[in-house]
C-alpha positions in Angstrom: -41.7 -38.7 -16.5 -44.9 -40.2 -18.6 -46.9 -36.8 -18.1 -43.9 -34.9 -19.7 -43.6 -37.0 -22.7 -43.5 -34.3 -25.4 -41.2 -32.1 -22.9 -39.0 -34.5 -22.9 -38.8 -35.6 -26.3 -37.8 -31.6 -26.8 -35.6 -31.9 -23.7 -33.6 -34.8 -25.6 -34.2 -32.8 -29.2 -32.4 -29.8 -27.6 -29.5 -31.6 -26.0 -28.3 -33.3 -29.3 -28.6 -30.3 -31.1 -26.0 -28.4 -28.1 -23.6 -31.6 -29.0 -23.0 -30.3 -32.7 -21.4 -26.9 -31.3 -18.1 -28.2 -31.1 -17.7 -29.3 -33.9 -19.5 -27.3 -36.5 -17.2 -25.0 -34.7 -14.3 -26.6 -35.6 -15.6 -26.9 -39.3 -15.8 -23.2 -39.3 -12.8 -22.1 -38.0 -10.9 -24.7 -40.6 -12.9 -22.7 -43.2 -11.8 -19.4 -42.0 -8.3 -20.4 -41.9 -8.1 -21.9 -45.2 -9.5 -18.8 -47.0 -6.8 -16.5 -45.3 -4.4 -16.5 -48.0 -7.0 -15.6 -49.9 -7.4 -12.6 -48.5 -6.2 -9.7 -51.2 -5.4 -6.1 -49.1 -8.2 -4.9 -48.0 -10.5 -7.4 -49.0 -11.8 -9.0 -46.3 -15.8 -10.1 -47.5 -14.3 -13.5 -48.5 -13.9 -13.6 -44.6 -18.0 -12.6 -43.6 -19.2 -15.6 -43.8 -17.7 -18.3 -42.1 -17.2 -15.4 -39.3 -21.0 -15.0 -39.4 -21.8 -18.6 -39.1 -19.4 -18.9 -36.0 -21.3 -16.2 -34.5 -24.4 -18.2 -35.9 -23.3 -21.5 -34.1 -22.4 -20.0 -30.9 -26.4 -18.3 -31.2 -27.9 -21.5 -31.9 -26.2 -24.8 -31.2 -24.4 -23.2 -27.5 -26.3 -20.2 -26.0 -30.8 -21.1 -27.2 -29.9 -25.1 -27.2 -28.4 -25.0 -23.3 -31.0 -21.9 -22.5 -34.4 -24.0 -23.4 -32.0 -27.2 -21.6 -32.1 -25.0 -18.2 -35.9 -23.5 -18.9 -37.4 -27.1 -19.4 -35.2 -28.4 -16.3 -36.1 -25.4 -14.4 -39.9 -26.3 -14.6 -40.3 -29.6 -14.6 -37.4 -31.4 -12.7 -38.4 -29.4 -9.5 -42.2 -31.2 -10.3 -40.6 -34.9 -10.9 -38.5 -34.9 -7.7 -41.6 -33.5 -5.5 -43.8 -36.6 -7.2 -41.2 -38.7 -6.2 -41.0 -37.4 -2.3 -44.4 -37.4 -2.2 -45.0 -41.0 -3.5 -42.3 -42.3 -1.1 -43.3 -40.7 1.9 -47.0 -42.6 0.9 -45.3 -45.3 1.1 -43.0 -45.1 4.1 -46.2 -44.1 5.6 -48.0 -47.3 5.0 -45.5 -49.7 6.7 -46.0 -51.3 9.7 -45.8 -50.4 13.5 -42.8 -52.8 13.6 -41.0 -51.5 10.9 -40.3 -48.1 12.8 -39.5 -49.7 15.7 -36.7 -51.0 14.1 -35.4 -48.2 11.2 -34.8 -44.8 12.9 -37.2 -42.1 11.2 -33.7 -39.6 10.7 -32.6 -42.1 8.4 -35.4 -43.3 6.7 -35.6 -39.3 5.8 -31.7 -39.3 4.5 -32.6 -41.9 2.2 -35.5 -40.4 0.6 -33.7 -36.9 -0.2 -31.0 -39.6 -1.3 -33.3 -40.9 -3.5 -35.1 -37.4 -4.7 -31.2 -36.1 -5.0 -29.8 -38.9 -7.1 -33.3 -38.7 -9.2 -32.5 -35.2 -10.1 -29.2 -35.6 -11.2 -30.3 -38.7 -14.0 -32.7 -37.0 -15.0 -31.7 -33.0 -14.6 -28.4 -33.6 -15.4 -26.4 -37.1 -16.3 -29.0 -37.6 -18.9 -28.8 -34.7 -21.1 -24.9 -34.6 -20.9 -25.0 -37.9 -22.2 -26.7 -37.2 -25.4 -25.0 -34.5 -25.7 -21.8 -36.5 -25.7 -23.4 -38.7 -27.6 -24.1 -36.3 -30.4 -20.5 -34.6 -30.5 -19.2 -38.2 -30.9 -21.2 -38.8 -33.7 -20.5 -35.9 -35.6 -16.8 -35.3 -34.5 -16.2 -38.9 -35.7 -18.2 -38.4 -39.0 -16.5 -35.0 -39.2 -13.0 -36.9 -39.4 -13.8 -39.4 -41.5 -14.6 -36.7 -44.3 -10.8 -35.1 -44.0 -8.9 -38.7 -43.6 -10.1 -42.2 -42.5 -7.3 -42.1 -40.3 -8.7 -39.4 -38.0 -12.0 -41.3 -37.7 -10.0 -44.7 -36.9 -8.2 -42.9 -33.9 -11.2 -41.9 -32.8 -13.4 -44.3 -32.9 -10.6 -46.7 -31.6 -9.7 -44.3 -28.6 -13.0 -44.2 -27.9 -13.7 -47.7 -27.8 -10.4 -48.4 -25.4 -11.5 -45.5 -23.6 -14.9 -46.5 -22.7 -14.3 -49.9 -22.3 -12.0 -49.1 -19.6 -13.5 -46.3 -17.7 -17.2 -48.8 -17.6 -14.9 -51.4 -16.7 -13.4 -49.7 -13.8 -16.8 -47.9 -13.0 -18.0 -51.5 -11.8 -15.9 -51.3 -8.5 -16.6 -47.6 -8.2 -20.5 -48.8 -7.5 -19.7 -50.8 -5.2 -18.0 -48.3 -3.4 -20.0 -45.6 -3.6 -22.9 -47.7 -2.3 -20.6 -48.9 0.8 -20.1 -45.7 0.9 -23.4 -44.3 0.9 -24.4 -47.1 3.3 -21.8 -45.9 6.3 -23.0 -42.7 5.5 -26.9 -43.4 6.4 -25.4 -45.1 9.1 -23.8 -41.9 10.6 -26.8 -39.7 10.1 -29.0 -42.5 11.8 -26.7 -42.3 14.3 -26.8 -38.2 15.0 -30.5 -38.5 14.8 -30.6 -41.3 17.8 -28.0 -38.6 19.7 -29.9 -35.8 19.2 -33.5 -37.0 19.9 -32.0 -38.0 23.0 -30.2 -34.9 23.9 -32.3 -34.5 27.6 -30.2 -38.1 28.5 -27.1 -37.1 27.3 -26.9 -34.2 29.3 -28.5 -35.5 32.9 -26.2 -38.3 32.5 -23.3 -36.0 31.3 -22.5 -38.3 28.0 -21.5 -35.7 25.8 -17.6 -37.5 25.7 -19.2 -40.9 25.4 -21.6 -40.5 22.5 -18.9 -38.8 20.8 -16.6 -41.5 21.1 -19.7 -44.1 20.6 -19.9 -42.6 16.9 -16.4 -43.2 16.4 -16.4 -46.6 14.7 -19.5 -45.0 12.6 -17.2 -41.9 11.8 -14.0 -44.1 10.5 -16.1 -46.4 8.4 -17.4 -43.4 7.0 -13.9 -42.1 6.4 -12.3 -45.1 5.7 -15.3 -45.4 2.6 -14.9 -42.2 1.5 -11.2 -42.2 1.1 -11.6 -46.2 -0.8 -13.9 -44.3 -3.2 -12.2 -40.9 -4.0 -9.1 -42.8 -3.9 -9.8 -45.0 -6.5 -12.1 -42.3 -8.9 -8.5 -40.9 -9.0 -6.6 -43.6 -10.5 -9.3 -44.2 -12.7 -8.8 -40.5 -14.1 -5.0 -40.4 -14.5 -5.3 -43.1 -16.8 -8.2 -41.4 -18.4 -5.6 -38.3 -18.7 -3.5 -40.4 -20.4 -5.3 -41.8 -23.0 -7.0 -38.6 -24.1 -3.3 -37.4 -24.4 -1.9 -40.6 -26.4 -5.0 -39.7 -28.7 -4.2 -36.4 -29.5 -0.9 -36.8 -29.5 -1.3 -39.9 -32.6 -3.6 -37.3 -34.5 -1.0 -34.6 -34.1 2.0 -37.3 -36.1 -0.8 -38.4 -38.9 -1.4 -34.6 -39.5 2.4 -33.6 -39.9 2.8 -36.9 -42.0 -0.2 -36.0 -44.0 0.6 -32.5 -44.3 4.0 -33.1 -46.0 2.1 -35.5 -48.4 0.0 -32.4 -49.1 -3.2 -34.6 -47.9 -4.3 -32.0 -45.5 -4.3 -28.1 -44.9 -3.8 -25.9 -42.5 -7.4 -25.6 -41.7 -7.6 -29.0 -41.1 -4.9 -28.9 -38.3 -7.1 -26.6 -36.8 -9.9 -28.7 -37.2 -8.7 -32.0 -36.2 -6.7 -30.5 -32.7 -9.7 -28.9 -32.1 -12.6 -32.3 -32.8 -9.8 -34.3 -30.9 -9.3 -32.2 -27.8 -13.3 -31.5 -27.9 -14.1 -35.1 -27.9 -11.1 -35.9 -25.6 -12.1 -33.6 -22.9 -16.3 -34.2 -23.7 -15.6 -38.0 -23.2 -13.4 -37.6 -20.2 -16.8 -35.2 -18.7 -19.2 -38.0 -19.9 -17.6 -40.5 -18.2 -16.9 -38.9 -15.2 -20.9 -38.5 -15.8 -21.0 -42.6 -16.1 -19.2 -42.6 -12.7 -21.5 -39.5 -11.2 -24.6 -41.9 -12.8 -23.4 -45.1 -11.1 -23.1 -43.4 -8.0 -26.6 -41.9 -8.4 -27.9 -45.4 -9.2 -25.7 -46.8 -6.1 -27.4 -44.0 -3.8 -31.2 -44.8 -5.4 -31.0 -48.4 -4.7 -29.3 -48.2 -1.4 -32.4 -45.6 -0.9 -34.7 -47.7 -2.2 -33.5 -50.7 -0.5 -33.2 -49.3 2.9 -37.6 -49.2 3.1 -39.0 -49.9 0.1 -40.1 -53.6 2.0 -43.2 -55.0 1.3 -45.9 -53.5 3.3 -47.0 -55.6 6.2 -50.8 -54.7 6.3 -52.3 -53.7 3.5 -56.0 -53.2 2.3 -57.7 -55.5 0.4 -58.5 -55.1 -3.5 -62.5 -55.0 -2.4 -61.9 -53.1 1.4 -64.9 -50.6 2.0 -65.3 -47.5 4.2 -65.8 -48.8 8.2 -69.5 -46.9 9.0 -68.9 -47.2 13.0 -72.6 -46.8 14.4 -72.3 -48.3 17.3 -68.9 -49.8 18.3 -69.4 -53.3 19.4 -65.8 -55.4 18.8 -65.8 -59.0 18.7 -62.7 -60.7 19.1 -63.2 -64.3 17.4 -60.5 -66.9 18.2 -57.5 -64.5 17.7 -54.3 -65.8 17.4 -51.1 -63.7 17.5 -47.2 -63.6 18.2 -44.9 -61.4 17.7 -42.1 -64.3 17.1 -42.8 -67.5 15.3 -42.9 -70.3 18.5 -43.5 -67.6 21.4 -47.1 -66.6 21.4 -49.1 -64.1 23.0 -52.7 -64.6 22.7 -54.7 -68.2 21.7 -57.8 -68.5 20.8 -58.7 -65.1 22.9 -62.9 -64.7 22.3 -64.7 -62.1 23.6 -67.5 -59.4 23.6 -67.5 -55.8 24.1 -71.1 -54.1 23.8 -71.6 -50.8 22.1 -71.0 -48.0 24.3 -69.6 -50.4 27.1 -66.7 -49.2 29.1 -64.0 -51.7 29.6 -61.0 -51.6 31.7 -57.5 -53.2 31.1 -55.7 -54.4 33.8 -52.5 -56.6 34.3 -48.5 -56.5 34.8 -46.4 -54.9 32.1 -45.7 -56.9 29.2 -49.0 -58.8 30.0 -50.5 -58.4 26.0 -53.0 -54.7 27.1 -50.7 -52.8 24.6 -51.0 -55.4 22.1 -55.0 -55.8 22.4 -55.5 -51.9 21.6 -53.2 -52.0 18.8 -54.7 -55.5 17.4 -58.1 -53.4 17.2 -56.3 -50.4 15.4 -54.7 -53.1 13.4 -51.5 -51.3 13.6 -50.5 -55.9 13.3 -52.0 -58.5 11.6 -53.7 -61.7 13.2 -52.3 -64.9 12.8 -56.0 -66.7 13.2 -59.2 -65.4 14.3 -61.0 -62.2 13.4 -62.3 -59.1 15.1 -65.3 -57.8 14.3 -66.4 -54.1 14.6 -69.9 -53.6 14.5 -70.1 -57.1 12.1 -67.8 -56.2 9.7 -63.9 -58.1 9.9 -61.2 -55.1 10.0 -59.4 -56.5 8.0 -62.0 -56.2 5.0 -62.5 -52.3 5.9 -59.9 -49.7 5.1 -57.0 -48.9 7.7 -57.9 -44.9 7.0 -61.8 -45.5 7.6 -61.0 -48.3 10.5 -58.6 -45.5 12.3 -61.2 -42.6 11.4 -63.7 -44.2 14.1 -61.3 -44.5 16.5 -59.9 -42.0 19.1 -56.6 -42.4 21.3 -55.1 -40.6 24.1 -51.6 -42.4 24.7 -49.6 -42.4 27.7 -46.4 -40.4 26.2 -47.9 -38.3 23.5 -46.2 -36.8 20.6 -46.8 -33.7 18.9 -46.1 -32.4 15.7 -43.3 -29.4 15.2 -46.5 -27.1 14.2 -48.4 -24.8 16.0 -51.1 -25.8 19.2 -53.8 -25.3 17.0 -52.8 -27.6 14.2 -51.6 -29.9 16.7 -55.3 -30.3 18.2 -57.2 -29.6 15.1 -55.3 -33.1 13.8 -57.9 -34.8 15.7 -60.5 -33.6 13.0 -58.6 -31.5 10.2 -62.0 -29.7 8.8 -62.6 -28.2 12.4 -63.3 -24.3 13.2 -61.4 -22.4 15.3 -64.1 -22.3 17.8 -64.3 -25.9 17.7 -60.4 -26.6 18.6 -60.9 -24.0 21.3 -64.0 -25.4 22.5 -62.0 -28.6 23.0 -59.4 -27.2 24.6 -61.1 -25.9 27.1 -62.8 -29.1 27.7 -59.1 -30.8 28.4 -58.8 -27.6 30.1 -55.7 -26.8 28.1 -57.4 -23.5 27.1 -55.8 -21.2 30.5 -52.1 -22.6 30.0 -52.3 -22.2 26.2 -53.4 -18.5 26.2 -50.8 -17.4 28.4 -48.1 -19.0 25.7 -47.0 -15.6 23.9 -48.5 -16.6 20.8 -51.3 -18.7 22.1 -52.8 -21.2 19.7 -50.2 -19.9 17.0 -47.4 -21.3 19.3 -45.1 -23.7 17.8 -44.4 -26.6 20.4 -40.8 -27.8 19.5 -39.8 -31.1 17.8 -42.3 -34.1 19.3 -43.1 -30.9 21.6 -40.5 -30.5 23.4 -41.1 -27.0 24.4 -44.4 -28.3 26.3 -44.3 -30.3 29.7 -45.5 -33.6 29.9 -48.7 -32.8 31.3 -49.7 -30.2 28.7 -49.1 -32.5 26.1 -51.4 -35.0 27.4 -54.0 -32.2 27.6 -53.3 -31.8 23.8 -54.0 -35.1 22.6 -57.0 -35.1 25.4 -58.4 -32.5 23.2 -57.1 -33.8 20.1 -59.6 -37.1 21.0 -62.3 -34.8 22.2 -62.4 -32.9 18.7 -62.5 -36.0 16.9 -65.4 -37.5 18.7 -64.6 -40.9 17.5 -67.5 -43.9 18.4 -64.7 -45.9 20.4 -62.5 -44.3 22.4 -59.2 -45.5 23.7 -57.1 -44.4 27.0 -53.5 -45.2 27.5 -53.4 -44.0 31.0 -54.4 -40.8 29.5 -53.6 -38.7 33.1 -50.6 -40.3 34.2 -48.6 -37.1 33.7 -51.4 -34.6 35.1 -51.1 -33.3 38.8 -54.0 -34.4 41.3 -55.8 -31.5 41.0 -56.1 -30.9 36.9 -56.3 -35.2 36.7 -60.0 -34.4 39.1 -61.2 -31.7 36.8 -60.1 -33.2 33.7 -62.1 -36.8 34.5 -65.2 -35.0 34.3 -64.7 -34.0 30.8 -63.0 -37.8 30.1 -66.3 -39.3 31.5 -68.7 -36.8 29.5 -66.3 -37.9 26.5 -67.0 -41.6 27.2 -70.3 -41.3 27.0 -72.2 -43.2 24.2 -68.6 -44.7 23.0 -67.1 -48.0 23.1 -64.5 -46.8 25.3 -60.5 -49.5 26.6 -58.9 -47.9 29.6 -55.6 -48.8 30.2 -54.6 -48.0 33.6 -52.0 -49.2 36.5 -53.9 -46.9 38.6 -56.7 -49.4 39.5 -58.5 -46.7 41.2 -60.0 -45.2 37.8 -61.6 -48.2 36.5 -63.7 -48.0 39.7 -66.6 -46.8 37.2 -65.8 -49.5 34.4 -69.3 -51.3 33.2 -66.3 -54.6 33.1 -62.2 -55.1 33.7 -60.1 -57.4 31.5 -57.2 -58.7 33.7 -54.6 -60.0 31.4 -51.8 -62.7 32.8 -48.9 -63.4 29.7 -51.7 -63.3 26.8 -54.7 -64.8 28.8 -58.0 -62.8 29.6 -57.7 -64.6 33.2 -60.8 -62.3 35.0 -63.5 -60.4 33.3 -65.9 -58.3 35.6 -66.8 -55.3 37.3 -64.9 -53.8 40.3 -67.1 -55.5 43.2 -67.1 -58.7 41.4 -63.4 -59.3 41.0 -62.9 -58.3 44.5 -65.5 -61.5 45.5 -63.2 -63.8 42.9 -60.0 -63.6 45.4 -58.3 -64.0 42.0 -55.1 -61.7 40.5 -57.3 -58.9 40.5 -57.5 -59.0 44.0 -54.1 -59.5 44.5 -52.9 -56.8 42.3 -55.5 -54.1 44.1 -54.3 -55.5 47.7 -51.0 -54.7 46.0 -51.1 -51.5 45.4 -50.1 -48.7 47.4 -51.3 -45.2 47.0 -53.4 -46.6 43.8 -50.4 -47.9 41.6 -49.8 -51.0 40.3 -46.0 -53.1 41.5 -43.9 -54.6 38.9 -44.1 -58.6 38.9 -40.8 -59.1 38.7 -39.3 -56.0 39.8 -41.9 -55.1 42.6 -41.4 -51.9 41.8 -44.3 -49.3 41.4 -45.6 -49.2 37.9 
């Protein structure tokens, strides 16, 4: 709210000055009805004024005070609450690779609208009914005072055993409503994971068991719900009740003042009318404490839920990565994924610029891990890698990712048209140049039959494309980019025989004059590999070209004798990978 300082000030001037309605009203009606016996005939100008300042009041204090309330919160709440999505999706997007894998994406959303929604209700909302109520206090109570001490007393004593008590009795509402907002995250987390994964519910014909699986998640949410809404209701009955002990006690001091001759009759009017303005005002702020604490609940259970400390981060002096030539040296690298159970020790090797190096070994054998070490989507525990001399760690993540092109094994795709989709690989691109790519991951034909072509929207994680044409879409996503090292995730696993042979023609054009990992099961396309890597749990056990592994007898050997139809078997499983 710092860049709307002044704005706000007026935002706060204006909802003071809409608490002073009530009871300047109040004033003015006593005055009216006080000078009514006055009245002689006909005469009624005695009458004009107090009747004009009603009208007057209701001008000023209710209709331009709450008017310029609305235009300020109309302008710049909507401004605030985008600042604030914006800032937190800059920061969800700078965690880690392993914090996703473990918080689902649907409910990392949830709790940033959370956050956005209970942001605009403190400040849009809670806030200005508070000075409001505030202000009418002040003056109602002042207001009293003037016509009998007593008045004020009631007041200011019902107010204090009012809000003492309904604060009190907030406390337990927080914690409520953040169990409840908890089991409610919960449940939309859990409709996400359902829904992503409607193609398995429906082959395996779970329908009846994801709905009794959510179940537990449904009665928690219930069951919190009830606990909450339950309890704000007791809270207000006794509210009820001491708003109506208040006015009754003003109603006995006025009749027992008013047969002393200590008040008039205007003064009934005005004190039933401060006392049932403040009663019912208070009860409404209140009710905006427990609305606040429930905003606060939601914020921090928001906040809580991913506002971690980021994992990676760039240093105070990181400078822009300037990839010339794509040489990576990996010095003494340590890593694990769990303290105790290592992955790689003291792994140190060489890969030349433009060299072409392979990736071999059984699942789970650290080639995943190595790719994503260079991307530094985690953080060494010892050791360094070097790109082109300079540590990745001392260069930016954006201008370290920049010079780097990937085509995974599954890819995903954005809810956004095929020509945003591929133009991601370089956002500045022409037209002409996305096509151009296309037709090199010869994507172009299938696209242009699509009844919208390049304008066509491809579904959530696109869905609405096969597998195949998806990998030609992040095939020409990496070709646009034209990064200086180039990473494949068996990038044609999901193409048919005859596009995988025309589409390794434009993969080995790509290659050229890039630092390019192949990860493959299929050992037959690492046949033209300048080296292979074989991996065994973490260890770089063989490093050489085809013909020379072959000659070792080692696990290379063993894993292409192996094979059957050009796949890789399982370890464990024997299974075809």
């Amino acid at each position: 709210m710092r860049p709307y300082k002044y704005t706000v000030i007026t935002y706060g001037v204006l909802a003071i000055a809409a608490g002073f309605w009530g009871p300047f009203n109040s004033i003015l009606i006593k005055q009216l009805i006080n000078l009514l016996p006055s009245v002689a005939g006909e005469d009624i100008s005695i009458l004009i004024i107090p009747a004009s300042l009603i009208i007057v009041n209701f001008i000023v204090f209710d209709n331009i005070t709450w008017r310029g309330i609305t235009y300020i919160r109309a302008k710049c709440v909507p401004e605030i609450i985008n600042q604030v999505i914006g800032t937190s999706i800059n920061y969800v997007l700078g965690q880690s690779h392993k914090f996703y894998q473990e918080n689902l994406s649907g409910k990392i959303s949830k709790q940033i609208t959370n956050l956005a929604d209970g942001i605009e209700k403190l400040i849009g909302t809670i806030g200005c009914n508070f000075l409001t109520g505030a202000s009418l206090l002040c003056t109602a109570i002042t207001t009293a005072y003037f016509v009998n001490p007593i008045f004020c007393f009631i007041l200011v004593i019902w107010f204090v055993i009012f809000a003492s008590l309904s604060i009190l009795m907030s406390k337990k509402l927080v914690i409520l409503s953040d169990s409840q907002a908890a089991a409610e995250s919960i449940v939309v987390g859990e409709l996400v994971d359902s829904l992503s994964n409607h193609h398995n519910v429906k082959i395996f014909s779970r329908t009846s068991f994801e709905l009794l699986r959510m179940t537990p998640f449904f009665e928690k949410q219930r069951l919190a719900y009830r606990e909450t809404y339950f309890y704000a209701l007791v809270m207000h009955t006794i509210q009820g009740g001491l708003i109506a002990i208040m006015v009754a006690c003003s109603c006995y001091f006025l009749i027992h003042l008013y047969r002393k001759n200590l008040v008039t009759i205007g003064d009934f009017a005005l004190i039933l009318g401060l006392s049932m303005e403040t009663g019912h005002t208070m009860w409404f702020t209140m009710a905006e404490v427990d609305d606040f604490n429930k905003a606060v609940g939601r914020c921090k259970q928001s906040l809580m839920s991913w506002m971690t400390p980021l994992e990676i981060l760039d240093t105070l002096d990181a400078v822009l990565l300037r990839c010339t030539e794509g040489k990576i040296v990996f010095k003494n690298v340590q890593f694990y994924y769990k303290e105790g159970h290592p992955l790689f020790e003291n792994v140190s090797l060489e890969m030349k610029a433009g060299e072409k190096v392979g990736l071999v070994g059984y699942s789970g054998s650290g080639k995943s891990t190595f790719v994503n070490l260079i991307l530094r989507l985690y953080d060494l525990k010892e050791g360094s890698i070097l790109i082109d001399g300079h540590d990745i760690r001392t260069v930016t993540q954006d201008s370290l990712r920049e010079n780097i092109a990937i085509i995974p094994q599954d890819p995903v795709l954005f809810h956004r048209s095929l020509m945003d989709n591929i133009r991601y690989g370089r956002i500045e691109a022409t037209d002409t140049e996305v096509i151009e790519a296309a037709r090199k991951a010869h994507a172009h034909i299938f696209i242009t039959q699509l009844s919208q072509g390049y304008n066509t929207e491809v579904g959530e994680r696109g869905a609405k494309l096969s597998g195949g044409q998806r990998q030609r879409i992040a095939i020409a996503r990496a070709i646009l980019k034209n990064s200086p090292i180039l990473i494949l995730d068996e990038a044609t696993s999901q193409l048919d025989s005859v596009t995988e042979s025309s589409i390794q023609e434009s993969l080995w054009q790509l290659m050229q004059n890039k630092t390019t990992i192949v990860i493959a099961h299929r050992l037959s396309t690492l046949l033209n590999m300048d080296r292979i890597l074989v991996f065994d749990k973490g260890k770089i056990v063989e490093d050489g070209t085809h013909s020379q592994l072959l000659t070792n007898n080692g696990l290379y050997k063993t894993l292409w004798n192996a094979q059957v139809g050009g796949f890789l078997s399982d370890k464990e499983t024997g299974f075809k990978v």
